[in-house]
C-alpha positions in Angstrom: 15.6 -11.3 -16.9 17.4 -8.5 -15.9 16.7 -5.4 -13.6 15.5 -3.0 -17.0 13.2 -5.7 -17.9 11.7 -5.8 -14.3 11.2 -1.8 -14.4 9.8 -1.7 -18.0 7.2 -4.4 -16.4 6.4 -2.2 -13.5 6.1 0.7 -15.3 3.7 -1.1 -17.6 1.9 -2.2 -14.4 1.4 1.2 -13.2 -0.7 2.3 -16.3 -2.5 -1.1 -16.3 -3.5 0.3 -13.0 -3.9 3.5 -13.6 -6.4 3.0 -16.3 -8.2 1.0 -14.6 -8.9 2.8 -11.3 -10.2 5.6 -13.9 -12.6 3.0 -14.6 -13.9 2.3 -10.9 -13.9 6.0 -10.0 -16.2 7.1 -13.6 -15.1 11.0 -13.2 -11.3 11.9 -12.5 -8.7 10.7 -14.5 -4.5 10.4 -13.7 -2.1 13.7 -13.8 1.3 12.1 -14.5 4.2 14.4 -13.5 7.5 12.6 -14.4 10.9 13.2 -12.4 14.4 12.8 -12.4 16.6 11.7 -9.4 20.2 13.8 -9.6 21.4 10.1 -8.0 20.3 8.4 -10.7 17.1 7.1 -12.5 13.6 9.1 -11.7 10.1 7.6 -12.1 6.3 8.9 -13.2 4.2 10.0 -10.4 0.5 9.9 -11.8 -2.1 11.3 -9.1 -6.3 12.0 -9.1 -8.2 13.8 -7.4 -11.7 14.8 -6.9 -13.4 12.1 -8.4 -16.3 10.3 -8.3 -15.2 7.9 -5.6 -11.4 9.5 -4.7 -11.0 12.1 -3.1 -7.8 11.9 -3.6 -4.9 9.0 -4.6 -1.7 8.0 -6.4 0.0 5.2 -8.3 4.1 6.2 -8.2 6.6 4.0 -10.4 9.9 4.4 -9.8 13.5 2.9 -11.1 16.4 4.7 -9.1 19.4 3.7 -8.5 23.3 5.3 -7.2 25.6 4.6 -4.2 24.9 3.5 -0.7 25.0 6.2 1.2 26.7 6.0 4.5 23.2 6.7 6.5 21.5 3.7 4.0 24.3 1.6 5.0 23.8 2.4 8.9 19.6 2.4 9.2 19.0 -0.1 7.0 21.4 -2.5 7.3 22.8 -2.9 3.4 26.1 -4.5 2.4 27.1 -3.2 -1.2 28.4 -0.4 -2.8 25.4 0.5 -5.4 21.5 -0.1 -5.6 19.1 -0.5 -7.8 14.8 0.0 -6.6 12.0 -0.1 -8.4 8.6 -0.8 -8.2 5.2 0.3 -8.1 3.1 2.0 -4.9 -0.1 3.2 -4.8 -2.2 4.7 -2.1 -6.3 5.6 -2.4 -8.3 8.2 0.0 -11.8 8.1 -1.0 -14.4 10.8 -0.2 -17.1 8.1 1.3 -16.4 6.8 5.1 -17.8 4.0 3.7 -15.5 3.1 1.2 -12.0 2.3 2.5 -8.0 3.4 2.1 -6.4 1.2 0.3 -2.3 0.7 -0.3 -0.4 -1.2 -2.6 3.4 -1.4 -3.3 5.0 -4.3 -4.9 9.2 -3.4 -5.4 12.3 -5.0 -6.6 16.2 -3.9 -4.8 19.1 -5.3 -5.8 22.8 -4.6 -4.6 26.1 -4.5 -7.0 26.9 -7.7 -5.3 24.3 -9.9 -6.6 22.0 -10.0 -3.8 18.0 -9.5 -5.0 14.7 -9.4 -3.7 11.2 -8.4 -4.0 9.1 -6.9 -1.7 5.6 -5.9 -1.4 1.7 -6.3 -0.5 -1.9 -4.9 -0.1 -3.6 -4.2 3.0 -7.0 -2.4 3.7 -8.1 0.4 6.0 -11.8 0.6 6.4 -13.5 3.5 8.4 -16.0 1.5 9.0 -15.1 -2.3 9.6 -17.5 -4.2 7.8 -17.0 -8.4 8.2 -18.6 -9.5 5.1 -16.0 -6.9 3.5 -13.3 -8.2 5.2 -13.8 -11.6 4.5 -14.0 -11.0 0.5 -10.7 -9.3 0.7 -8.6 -11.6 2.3 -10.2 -14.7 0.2 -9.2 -12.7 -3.0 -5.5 -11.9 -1.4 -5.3 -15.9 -0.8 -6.7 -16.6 -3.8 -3.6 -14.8 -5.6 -1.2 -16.3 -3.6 -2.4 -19.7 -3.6 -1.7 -19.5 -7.5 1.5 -19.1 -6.5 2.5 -21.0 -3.3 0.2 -22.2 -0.3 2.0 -21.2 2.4 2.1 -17.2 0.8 -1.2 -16.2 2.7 -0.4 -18.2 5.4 3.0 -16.6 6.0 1.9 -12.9 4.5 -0.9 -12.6 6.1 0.4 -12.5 10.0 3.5 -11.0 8.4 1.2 -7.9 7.0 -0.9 -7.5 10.4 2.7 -6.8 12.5 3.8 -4.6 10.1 0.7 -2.5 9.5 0.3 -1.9 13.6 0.3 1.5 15.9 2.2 0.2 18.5 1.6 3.9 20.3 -2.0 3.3 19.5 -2.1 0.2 20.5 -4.0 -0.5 17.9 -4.0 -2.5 14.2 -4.1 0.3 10.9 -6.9 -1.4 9.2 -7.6 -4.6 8.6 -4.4 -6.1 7.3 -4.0 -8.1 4.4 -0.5 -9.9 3.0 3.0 -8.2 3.5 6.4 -9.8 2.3 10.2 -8.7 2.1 13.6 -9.8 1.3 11.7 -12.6 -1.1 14.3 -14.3 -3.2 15.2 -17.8 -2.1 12.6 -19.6 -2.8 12.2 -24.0 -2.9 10.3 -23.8 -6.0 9.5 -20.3 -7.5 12.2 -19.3 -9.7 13.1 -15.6 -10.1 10.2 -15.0 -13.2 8.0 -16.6 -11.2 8.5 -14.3 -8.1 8.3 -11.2 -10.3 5.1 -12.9 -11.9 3.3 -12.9 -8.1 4.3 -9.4 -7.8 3.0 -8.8 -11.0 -0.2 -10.8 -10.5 -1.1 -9.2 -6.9 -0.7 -5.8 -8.9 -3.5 -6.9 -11.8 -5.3 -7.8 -9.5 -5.5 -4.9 -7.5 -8.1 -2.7 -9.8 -11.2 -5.7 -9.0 -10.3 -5.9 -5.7 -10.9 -2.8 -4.6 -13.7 -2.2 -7.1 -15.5 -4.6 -4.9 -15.1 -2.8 -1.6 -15.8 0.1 -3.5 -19.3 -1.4 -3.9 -20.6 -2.4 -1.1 -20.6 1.6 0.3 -20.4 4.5 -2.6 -24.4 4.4 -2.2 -24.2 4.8 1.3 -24.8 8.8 2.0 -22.3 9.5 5.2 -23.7 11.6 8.0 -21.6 14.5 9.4 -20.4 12.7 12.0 -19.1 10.0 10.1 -17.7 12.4 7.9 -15.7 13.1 11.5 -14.5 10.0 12.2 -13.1 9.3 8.7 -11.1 12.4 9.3 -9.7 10.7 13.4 -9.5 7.3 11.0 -7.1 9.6 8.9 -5.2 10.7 11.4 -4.1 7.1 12.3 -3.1 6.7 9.0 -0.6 9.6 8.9 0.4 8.7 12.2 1.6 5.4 11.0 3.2 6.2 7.8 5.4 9.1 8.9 6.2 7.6 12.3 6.0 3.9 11.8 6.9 2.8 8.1 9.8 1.2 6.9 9.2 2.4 3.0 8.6 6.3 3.8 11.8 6.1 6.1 13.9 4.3 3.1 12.5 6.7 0.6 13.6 9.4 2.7 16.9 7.8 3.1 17.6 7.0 -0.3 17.0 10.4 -2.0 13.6 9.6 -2.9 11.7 12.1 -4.4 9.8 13.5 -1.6 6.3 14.3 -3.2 5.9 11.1 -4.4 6.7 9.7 -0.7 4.4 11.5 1.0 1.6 10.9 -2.1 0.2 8.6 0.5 -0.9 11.3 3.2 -4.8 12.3 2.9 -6.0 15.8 1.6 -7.7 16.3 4.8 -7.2 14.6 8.5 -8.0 15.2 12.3 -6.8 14.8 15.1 -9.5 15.1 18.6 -7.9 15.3 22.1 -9.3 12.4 24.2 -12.2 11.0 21.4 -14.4 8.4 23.0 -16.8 6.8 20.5 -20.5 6.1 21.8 -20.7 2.6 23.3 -21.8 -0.3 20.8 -21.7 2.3 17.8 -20.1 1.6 14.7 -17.0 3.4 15.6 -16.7 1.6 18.9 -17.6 -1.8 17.2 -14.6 -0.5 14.7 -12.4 -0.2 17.2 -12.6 -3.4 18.7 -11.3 -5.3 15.8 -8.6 -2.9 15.8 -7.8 -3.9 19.2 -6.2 -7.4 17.9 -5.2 -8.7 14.7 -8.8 -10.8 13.5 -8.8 -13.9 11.5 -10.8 -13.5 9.0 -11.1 -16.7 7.0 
């Protein structure tokens, strides 16, 4: 298996994907807008828009590669001469506050010397936190990994709710889910079989959010909560163009920068000082933002 093989896979993943979210939403179907990186390599950025259910998303494949650049080397720590990235990432805003955001990426890197590794994860950002939801999301996540190796959701799961956090915020993105990088040297997984878990969390990914997607498209949002989807955006470009690691590298590497910032929302607000009501659904929202939750 080598790294064309893995980015024919991905790329096949993408459209698995991308057909399938069709599906869920019932109305708007995928733009694909392919590019070419002068580096090397390029991708197919497919977007929708004003659907039934998004308001707006994206599912990006990508397969670059070229030198390390002196400013890779420096901020994110790489020992090689060359690289090779590609993978999958996929971000969802729908127009119901209560339906959530929902990312996915799932990558491979690998360096001219030899060294490998996969990367990736889902995680979920309700407007409205919702237990029951919750619950079902996590117990699919573990479900996935368990196929794979026990300890996966035991491991991924902390791993994703220190990653996804607002440390000027004070305050968790969403509701977590699993999170893993640098994952190559494993007891009993061979190299297929990491690729396959990759692969598998990806599949996957349609039903799973079909399901949140259930519980609230008939719900008819209020004006205010229309509001507070918009603050709950906010904290969700706050995060991505200050705190994550993947928008920084893309940036770094030469990325492409439209399909970096696919993952920003149409529309977001920001209100000086917002206070919800006490006990309301946004304060009750808050609170399990406070702390990481268990909830399994």
């Amino acid at each position: 298996m080598n790294k064309e093989n893995i980015a024919e896979q991905m790329r096949e993943l993408q459209l698995f994907i991308c057909s399938e979210l069709e599906q869920v939403d019932g109305k708007a179907t995928f733009a694909e807008d392919a590019w070419d990186r002068t580096e090397g390599g390029g991708g197919f950025t497919s977007t929708i828009k004003n659907g039934n259910i998004l308001e707006k998303g994206g599912v990006a494949f990508s397969a670059v590669h070229g030198p390390v650049s002196e400013i890779m080397r420096k901020q994110l720590q790489l020992e090689g001469d060359s690289f090779f990235a590609t993978g999958v990432s996929i971000v969802l805003h729908p127009h119901n506050p209560h339906v959530p955001i929902i990312h996915m990426n799932v990558r491979y890197f690998e360096l001219n010397t030899g060294v490998y590794w996969f990367g990736g994860g889902i995680d979920l950002t309700p407007h409205y936190i919702v237990p029951a939801q919750a619950q079902l999301f996590h117990q699919r996540l573990k479900s996935v990994c368990d196929g794979f190796d026990p300890e996966f959701y035991i491991k991924f799961k902390p791993w994703a709710d220190d990653y996804f956090y607002i440390p000027h915020r004070n305050e968790t993105r969403g509701i977590g889910g699993v999170f893993f990088d640098h994952l190559n040297d494993h007891p009993t997984l061979s190299k297929e079989q990491l690729l396959a878990f990759c692969l598998e969390l990806g599949k996957n990914f349609p039903s799973i959010y079909a399901e949140q997607v259930a519980f609230g498209k008939e719900i008819l949002p209020t004006e205010q909560e229309i509001q507070w989807r918009n603050l709950r955006r906010g904290r969700y470009v706050e995060f991505n163009l200050v705190n994550d690691r993947g928008t920084k590298f893309g940036l770094l590497s030469g990325g492409r920068t439209e399909s970096i910032l696919m993952s920003l929302p149409a529309v977001a607000n920001w209100e000086y000082g917002f206070e919800p009501e006490p006990d309301s659904q946004e304060a009750r929202t808050l609170g399990f933002l406070s702390t990481p939750q268990n909830w399994l």
